[in-house]
DSSP file (Angstrom, degrees, kcal/mol; ACC not computed):
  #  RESIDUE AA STRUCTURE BP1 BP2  ACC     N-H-->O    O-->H-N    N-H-->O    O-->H-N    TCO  KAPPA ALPHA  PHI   PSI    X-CA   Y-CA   Z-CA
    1    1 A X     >        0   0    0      0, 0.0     4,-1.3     0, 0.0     5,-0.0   0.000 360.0 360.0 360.0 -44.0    0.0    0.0    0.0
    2    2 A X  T  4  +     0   0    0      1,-0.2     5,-0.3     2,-0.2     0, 0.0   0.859 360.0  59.7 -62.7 -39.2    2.7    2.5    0.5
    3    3 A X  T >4 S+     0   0    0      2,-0.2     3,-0.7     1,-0.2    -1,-0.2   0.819 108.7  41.7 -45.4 -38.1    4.5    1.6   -2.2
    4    4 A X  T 3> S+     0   0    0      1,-0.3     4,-2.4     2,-0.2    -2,-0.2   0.673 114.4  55.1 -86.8 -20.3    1.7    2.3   -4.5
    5    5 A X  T 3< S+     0   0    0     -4,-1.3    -1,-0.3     3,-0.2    -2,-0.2   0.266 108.4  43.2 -55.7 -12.1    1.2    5.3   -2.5
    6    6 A X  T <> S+     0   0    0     -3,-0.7     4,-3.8     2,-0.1    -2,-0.2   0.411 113.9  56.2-113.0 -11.9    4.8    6.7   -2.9
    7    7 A X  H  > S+     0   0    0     -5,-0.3     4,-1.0     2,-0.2     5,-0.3   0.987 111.2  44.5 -79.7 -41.8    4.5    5.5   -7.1
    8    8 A X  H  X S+     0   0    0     -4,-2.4     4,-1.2     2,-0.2    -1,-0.2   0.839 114.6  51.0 -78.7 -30.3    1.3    7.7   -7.5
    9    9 A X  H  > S+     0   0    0      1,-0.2     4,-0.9     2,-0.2     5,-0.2   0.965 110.3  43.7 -41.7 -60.7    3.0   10.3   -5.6
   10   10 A X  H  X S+     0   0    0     -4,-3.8     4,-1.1     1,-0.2    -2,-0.2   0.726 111.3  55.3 -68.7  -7.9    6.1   10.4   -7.6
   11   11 A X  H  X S+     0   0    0     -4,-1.0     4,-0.6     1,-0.2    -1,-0.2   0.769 113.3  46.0 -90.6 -14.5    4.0   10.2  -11.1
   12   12 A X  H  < S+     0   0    0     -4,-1.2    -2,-0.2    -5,-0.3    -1,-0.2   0.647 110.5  50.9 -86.7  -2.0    2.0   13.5   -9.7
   13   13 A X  H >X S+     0   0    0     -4,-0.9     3,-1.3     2,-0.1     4,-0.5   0.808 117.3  36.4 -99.8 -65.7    5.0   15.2   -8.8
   14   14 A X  H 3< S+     0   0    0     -4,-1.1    -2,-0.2    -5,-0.2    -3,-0.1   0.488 108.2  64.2 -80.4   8.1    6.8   14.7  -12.2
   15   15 A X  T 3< S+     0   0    0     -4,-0.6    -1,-0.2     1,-0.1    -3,-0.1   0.419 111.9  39.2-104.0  -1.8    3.7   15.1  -14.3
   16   16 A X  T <4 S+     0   0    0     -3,-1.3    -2,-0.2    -5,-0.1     2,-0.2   0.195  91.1 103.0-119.6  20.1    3.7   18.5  -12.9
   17   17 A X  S  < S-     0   0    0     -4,-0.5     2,-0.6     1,-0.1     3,-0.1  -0.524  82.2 -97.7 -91.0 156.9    7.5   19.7  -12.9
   18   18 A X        -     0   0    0     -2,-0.2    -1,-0.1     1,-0.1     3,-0.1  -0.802  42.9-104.3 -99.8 113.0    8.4   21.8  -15.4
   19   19 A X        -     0   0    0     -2,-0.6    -1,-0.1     1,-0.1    -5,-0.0   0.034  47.1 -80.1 -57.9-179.5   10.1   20.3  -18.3
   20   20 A X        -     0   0    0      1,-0.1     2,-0.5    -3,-0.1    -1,-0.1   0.128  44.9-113.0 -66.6 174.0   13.9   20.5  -18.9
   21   21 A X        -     0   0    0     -3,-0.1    -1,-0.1     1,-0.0     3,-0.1  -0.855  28.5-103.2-120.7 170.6   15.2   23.1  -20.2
   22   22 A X        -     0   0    0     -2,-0.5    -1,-0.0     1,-0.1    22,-0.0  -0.273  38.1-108.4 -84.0 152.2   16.8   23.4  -23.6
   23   23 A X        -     0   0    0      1,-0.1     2,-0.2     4,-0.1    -1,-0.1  -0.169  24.8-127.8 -48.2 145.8   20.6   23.5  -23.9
   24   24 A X    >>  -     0   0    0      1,-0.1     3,-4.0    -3,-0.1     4,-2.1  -0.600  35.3 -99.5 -87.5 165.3   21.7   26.5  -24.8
   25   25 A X  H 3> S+     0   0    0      1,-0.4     4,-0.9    -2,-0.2    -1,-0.1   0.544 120.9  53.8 -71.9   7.7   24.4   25.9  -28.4
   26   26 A X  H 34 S+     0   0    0      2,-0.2    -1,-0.4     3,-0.1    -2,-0.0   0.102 108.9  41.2-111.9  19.5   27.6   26.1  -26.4
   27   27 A X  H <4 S+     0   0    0     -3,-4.0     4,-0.2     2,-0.0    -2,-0.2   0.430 122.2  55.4-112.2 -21.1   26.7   23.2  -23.7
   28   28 A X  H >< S+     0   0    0     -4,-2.1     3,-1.7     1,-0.2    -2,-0.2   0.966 107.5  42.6 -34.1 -69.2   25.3   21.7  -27.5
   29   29 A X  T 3< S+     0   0    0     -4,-0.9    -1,-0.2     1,-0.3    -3,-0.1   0.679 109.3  61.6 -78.7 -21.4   28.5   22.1  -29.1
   30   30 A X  T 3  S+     0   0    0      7,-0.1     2,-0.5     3,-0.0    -1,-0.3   0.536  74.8 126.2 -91.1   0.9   30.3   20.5  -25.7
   31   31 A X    <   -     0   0    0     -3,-1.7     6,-0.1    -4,-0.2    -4,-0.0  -0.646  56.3-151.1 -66.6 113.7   28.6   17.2  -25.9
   32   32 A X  S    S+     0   0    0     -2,-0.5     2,-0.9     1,-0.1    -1,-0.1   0.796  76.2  80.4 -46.9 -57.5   30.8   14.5  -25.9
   33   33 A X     >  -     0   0    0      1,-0.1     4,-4.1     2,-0.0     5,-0.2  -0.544  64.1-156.8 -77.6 108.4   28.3   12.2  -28.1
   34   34 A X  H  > S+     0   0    0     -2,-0.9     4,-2.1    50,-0.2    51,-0.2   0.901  91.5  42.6 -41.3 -55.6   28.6   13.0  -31.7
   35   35 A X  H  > S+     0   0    0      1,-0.2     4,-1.7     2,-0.2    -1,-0.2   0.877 116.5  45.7 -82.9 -13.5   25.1   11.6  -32.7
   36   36 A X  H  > S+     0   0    0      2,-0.2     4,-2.0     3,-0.2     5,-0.2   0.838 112.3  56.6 -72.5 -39.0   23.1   13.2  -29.5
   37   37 A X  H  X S+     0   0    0     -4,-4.1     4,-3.4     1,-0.2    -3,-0.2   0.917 110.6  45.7 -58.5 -37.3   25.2   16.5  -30.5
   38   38 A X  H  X S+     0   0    0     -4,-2.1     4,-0.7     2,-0.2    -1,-0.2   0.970 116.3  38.5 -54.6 -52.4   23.6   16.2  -34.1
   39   39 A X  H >X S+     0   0    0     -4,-1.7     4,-2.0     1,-0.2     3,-1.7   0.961 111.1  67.9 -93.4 -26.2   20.3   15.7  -33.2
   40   40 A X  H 3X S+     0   0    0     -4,-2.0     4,-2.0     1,-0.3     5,-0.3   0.825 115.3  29.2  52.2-104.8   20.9   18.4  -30.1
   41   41 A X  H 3X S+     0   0    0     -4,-3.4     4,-1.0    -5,-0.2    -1,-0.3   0.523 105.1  64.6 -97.7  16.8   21.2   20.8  -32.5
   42   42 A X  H <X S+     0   0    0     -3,-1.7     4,-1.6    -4,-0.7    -2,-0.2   0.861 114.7  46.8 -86.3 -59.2   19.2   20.0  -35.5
   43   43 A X  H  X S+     0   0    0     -4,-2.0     4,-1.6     1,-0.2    -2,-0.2   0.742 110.0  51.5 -47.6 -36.1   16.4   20.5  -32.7
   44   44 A X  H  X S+     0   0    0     -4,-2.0     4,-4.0    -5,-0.3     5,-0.4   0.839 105.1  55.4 -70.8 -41.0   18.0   23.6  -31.5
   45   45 A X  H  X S+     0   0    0     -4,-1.0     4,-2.1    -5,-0.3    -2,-0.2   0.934 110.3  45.0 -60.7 -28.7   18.0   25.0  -35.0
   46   46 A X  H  < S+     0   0    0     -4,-1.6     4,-0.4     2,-0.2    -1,-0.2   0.930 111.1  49.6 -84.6 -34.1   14.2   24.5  -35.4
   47   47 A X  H >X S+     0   0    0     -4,-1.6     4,-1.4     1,-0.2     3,-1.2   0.939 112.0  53.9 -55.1 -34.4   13.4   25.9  -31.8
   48   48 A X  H 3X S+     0   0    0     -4,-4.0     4,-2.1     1,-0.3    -2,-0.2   0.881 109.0  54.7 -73.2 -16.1   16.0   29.1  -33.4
   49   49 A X  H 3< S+     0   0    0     -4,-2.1    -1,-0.3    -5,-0.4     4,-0.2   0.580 107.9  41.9 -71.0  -5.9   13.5   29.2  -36.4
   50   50 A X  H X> S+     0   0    0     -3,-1.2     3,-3.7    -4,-0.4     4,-1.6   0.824 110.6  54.4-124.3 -91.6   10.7   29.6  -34.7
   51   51 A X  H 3X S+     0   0    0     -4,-1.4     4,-2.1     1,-0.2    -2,-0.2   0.603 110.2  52.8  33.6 -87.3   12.5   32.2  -32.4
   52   52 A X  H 3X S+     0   0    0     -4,-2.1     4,-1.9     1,-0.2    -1,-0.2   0.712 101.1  55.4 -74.9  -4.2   13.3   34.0  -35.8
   53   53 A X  H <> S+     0   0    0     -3,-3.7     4,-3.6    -4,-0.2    -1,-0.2   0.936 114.1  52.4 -77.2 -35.7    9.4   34.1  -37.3
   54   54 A X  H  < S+     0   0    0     -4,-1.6    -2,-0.2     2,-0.2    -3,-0.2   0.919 106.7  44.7 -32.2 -68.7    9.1   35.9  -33.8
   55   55 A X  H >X>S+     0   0    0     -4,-2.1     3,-4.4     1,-0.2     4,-0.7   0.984 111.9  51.7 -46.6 -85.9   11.5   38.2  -34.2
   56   56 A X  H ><5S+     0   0    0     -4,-1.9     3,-4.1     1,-0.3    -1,-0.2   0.937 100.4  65.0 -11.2 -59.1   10.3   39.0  -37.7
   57   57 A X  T 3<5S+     0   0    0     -4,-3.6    -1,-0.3     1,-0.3    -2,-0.2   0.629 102.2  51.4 -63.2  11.5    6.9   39.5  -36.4
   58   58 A X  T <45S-     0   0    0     -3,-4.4    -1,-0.3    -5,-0.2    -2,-0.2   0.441 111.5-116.5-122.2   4.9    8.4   42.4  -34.5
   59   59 A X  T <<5 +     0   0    0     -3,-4.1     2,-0.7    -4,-0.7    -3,-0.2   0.919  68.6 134.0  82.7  28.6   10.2   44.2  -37.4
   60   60 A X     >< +     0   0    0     -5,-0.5     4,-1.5     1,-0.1     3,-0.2  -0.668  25.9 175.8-133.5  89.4   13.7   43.8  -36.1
   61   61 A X  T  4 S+     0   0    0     -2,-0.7     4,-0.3     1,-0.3    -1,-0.1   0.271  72.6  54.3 -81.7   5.5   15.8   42.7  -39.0
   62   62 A X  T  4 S+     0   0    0      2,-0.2     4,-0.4     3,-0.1    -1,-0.3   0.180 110.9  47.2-121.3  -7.1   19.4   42.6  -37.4
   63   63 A X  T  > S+     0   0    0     -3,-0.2     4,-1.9     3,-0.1    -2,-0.2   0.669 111.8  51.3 -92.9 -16.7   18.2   40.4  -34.7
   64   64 A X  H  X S+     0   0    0     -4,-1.5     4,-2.9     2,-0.2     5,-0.2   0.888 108.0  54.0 -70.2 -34.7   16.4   38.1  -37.4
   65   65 A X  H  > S+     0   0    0     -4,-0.3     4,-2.7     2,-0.2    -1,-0.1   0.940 109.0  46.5 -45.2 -65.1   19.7   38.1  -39.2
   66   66 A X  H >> S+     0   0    0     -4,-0.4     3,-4.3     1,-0.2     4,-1.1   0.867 114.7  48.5 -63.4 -74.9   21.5   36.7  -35.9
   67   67 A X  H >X S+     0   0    0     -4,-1.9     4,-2.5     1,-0.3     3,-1.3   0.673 110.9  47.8 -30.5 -70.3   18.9   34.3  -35.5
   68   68 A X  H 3X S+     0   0    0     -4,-2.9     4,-0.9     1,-0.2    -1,-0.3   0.659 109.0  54.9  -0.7 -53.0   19.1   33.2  -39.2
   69   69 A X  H <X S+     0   0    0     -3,-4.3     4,-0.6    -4,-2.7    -1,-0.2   0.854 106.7  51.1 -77.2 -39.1   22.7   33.0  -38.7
   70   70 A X  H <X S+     0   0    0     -3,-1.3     4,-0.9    -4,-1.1     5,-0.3   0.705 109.6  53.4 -81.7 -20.0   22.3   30.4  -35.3
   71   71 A X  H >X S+     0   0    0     -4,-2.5     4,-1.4    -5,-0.5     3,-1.1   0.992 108.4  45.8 -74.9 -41.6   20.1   28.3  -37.3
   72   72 A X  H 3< S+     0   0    0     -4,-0.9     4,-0.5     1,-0.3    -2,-0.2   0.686 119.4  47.4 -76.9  -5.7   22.7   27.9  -40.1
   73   73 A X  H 3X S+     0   0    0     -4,-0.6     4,-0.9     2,-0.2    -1,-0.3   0.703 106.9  49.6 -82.5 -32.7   25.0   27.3  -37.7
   74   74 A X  H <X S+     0   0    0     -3,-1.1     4,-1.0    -4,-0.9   -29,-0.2   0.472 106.7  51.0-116.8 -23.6   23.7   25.4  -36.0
   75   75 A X  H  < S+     0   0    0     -4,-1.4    -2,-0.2    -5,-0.3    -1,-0.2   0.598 102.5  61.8 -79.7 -11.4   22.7   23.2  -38.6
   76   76 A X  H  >>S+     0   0    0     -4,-0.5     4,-2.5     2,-0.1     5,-0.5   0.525 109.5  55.3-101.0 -47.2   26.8   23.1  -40.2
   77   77 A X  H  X5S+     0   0    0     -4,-0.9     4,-1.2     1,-0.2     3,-0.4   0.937 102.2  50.9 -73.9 -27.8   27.3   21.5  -36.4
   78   78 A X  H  X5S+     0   0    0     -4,-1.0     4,-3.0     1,-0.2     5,-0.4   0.843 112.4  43.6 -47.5 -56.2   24.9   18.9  -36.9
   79   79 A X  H  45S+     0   0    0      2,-0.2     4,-0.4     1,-0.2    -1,-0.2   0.799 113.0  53.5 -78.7 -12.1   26.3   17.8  -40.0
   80   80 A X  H  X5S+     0   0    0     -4,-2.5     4,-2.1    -3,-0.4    -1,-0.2   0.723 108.1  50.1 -83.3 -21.5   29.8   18.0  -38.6
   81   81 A X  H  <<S+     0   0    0     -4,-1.2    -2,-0.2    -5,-0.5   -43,-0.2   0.720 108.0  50.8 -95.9 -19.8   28.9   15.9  -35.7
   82   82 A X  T  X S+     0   0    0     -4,-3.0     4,-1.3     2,-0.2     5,-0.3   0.679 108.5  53.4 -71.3 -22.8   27.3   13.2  -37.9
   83   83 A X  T  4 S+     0   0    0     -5,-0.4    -2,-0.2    -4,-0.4    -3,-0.1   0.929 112.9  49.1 -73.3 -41.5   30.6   13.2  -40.0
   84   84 A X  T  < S+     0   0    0     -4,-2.1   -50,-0.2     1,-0.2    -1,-0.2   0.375  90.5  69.6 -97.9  38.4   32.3   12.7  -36.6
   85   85 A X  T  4 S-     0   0    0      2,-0.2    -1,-0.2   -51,-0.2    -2,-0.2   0.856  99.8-136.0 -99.6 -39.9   30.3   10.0  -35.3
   86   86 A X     <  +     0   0    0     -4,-1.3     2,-0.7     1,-0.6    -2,-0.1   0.391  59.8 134.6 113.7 -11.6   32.2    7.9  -38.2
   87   87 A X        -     0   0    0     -5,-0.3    -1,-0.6     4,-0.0    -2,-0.2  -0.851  47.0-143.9 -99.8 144.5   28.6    6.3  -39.2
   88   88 A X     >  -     0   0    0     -2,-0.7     4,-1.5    -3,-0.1     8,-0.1  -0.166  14.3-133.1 -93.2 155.3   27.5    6.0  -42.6
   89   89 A X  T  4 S+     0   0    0      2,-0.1     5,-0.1    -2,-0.1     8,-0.1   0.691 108.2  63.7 -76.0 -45.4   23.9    6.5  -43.7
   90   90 A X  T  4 S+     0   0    0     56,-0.1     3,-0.3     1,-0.1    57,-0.1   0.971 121.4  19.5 -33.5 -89.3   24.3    3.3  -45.8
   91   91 A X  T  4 S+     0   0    0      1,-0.2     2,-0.2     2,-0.1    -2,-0.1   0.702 141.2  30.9 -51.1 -36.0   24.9    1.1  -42.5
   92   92 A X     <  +     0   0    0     -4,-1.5    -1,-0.2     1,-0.1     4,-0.2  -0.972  64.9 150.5-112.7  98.2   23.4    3.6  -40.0
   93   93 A X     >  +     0   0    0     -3,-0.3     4,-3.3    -2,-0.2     3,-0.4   0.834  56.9  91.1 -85.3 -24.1   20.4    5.8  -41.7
   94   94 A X  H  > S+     0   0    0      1,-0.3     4,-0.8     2,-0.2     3,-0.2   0.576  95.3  29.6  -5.2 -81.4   18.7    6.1  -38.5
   95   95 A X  H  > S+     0   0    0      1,-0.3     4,-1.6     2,-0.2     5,-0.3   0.653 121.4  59.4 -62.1 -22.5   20.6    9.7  -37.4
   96   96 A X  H  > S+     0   0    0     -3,-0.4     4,-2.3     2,-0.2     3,-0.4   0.999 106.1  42.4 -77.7 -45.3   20.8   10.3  -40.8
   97   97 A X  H  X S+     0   0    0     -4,-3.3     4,-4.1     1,-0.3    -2,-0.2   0.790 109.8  50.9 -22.6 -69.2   17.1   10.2  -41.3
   98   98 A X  H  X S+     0   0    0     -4,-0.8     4,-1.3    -5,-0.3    -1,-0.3   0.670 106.2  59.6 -71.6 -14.9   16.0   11.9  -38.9
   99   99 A X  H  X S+     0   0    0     -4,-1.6     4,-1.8    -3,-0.4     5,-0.4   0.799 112.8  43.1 -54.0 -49.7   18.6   14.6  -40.0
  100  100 A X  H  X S+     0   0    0     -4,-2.3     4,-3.4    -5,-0.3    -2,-0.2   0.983 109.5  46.7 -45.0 -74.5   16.9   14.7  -43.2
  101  101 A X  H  X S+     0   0    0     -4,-4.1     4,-2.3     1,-0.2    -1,-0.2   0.826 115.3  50.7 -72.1 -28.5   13.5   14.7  -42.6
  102  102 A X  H  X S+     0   0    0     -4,-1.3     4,-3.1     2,-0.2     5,-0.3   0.971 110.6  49.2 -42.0 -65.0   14.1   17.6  -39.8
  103  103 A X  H >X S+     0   0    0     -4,-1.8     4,-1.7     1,-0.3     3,-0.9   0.898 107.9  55.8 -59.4 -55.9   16.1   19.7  -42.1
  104  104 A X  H >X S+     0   0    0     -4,-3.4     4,-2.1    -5,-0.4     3,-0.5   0.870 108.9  46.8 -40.6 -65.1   13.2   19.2  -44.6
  105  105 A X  H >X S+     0   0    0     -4,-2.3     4,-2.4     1,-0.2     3,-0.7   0.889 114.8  48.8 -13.7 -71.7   10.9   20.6  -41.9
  106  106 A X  H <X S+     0   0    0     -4,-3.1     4,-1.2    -3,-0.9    -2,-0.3   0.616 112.3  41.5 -65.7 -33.1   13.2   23.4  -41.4
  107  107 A X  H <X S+     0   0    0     -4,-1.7     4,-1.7    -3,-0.5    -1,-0.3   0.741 114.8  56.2 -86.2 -26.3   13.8   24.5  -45.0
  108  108 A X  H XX S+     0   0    0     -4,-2.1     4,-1.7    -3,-0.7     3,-1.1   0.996 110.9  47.8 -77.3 -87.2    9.7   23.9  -45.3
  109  109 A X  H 3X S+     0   0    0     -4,-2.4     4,-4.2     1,-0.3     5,-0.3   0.863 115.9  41.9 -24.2 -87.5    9.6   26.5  -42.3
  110  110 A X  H 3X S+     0   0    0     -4,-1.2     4,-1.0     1,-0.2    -1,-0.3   0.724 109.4  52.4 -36.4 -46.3   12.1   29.1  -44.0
  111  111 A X  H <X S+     0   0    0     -4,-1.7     4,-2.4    -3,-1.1     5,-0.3   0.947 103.1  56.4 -59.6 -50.1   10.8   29.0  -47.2
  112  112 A X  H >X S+     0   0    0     -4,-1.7     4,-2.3     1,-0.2     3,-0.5   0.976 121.6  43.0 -46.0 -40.5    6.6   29.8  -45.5
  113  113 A X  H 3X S+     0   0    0     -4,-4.2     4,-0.6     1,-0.3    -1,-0.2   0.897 106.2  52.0 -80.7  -8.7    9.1   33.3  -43.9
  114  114 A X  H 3< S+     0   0    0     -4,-1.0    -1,-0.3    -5,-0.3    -2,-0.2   0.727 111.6  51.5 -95.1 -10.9   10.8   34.1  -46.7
  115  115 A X  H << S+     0   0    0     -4,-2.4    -1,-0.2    -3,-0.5    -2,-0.2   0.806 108.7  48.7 -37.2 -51.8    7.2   34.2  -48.2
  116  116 A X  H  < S+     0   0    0     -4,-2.3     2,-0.2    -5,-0.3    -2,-0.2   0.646  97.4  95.1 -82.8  -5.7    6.0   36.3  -45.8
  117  117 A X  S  < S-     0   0    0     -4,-0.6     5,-0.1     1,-0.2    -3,-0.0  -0.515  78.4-116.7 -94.3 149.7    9.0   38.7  -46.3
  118  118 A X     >  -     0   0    0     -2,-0.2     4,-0.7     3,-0.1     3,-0.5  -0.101  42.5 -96.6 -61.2 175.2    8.9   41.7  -48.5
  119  119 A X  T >4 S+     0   0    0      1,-0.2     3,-1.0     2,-0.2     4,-0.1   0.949 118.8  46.8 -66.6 -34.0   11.6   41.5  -51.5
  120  120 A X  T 34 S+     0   0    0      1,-0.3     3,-0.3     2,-0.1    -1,-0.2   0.760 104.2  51.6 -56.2 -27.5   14.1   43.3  -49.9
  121  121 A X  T >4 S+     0   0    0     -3,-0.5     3,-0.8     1,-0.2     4,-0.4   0.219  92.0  85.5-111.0   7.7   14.2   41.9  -46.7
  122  122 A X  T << S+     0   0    0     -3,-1.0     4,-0.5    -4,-0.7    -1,-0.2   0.431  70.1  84.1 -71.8   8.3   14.6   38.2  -48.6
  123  123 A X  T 3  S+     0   0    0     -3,-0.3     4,-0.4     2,-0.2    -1,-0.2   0.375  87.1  49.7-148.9 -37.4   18.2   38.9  -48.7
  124  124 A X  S X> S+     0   0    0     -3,-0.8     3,-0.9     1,-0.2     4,-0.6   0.972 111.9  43.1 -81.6 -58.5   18.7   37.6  -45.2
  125  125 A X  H 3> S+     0   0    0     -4,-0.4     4,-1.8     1,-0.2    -2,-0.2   0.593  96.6  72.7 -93.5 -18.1   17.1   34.7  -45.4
  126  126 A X  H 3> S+     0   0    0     -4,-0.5     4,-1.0     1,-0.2     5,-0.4   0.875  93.0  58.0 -76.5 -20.4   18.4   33.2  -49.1
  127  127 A X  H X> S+     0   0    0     -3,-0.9     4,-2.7    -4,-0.4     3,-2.1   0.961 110.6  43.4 -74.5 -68.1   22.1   32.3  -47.9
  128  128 A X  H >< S+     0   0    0     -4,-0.6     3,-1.6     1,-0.3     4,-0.4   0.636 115.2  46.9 -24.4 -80.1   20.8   29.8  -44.9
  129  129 A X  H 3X S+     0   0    0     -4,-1.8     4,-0.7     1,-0.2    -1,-0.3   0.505 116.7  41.5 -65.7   6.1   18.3   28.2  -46.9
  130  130 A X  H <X S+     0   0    0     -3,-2.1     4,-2.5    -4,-1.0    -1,-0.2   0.738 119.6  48.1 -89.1 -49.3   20.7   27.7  -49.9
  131  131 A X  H <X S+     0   0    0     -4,-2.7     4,-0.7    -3,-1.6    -2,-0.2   0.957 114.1  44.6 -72.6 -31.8   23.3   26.8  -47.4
  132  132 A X  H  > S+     0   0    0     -4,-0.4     4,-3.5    -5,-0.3     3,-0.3   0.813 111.4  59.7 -31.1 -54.3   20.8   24.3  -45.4
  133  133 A X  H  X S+     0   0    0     -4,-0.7     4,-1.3     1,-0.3    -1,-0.2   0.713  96.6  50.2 -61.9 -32.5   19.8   23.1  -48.6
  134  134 A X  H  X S+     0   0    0     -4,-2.5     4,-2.5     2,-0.2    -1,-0.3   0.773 113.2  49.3 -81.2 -14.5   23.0   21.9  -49.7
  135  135 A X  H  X S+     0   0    0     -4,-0.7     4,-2.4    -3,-0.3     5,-0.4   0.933 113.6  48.7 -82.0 -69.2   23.2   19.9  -45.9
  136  136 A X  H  X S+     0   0    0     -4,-3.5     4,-2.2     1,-0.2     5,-0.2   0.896 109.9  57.0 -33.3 -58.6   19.4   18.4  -46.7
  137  137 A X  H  X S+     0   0    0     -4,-1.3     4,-3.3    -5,-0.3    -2,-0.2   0.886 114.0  34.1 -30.6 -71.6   21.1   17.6  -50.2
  138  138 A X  H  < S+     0   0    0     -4,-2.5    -1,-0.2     1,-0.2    -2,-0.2   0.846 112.8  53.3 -66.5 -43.0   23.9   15.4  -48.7
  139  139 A X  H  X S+     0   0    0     -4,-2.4     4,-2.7     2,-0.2     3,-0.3   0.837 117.2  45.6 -63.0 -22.6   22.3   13.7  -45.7
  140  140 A X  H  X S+     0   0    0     -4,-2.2     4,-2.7    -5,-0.4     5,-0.4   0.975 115.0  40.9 -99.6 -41.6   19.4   12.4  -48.4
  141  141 A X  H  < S+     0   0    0     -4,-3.3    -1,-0.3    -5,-0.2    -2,-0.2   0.458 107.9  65.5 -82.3  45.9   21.5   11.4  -51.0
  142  142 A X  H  4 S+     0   0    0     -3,-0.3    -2,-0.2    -5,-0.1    -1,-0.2   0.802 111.3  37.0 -62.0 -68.8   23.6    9.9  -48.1
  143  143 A X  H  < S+     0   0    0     -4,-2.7    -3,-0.2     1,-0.2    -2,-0.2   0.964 121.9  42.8 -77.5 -30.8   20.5    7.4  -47.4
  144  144 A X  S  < S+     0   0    0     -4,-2.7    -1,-0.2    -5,-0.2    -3,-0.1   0.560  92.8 100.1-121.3  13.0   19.5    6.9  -50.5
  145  145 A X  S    S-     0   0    0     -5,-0.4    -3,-0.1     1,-0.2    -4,-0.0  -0.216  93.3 -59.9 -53.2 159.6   22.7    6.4  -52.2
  146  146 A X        -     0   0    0      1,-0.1     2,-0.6    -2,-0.1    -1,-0.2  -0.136  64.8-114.7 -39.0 121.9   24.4    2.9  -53.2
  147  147 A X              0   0    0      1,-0.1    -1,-0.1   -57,-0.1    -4,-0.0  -0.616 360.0 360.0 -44.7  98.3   25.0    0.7  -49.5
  148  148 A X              0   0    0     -2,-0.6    -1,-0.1     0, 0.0    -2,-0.1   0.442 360.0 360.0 -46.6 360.0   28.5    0.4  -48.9
């Protein structure tokens, strides 16, 4: 009876705690595991995307710019940390996968702001998604290149 009394205590206790919170991209970039680091910041880049449609909505186009910039950034570590995890897409697609289909998301995302932005102010936004594009490029024909 207590037992079950201390288990429904601890699931009401942690079903009302406040989830974690996210790394900020320098305790990202200090993670020891290469494929957690990836997806880490493939996750951080989509939280910073979101972030920059904020920012946008407020008119402030040299803090969308930095934003912009931590997404691409943060998306070049992703792909650097999947290079040094030393697993292939062939053998492993898993991380690779989910690298993909994120990015896809994420370039999907970026394209709806760079919609919503006048022609002048698209100027920020075309170097990420070109440079994104080229990372989405490699991780899919990664998987769905010839198996080694």
């Amino acid at each position: 009876m207590r037992l079950a009394l201390a288990v429904m205590l601890l699931l009401c206790v942690n079903g009302f705690a406040a989830p974690p919170a996210q790394p900020t991209f320098d305790q990202i970039k200090a993670d020891a595991n290469a494929e957690r680091r990836a997806r880490s910041a493939i996750d951080f880049a989509l939280s910073a995307e979101r972030d920059a449609e904020a920012v946008y909505s407020s008119n402030d186009l040299t803090m969308l710019g930095e934003r912009l910039k931590t997404v691409q950034e943060a998306m070049e570590l992703a792909q650097s940390s999947l290079e040094a995890s030393h697993k292939t897409p062939g053998r492993n697609p898993a991380p690779y996968k989910y690298a993909e289909l994120k990015s896809k998301e994420l370039l999907g995302r970026m394209s709806d702001l760079g919609k919503k932005m006048d022609s002048e102010e698209r100027g920020i936004i075309d170097a990420p998604i070109a440079r994104i594009q080229e990372i989405h490029d490699a991780w899919f024909e990664g998987i769905m290149g010839r198996k080694k």
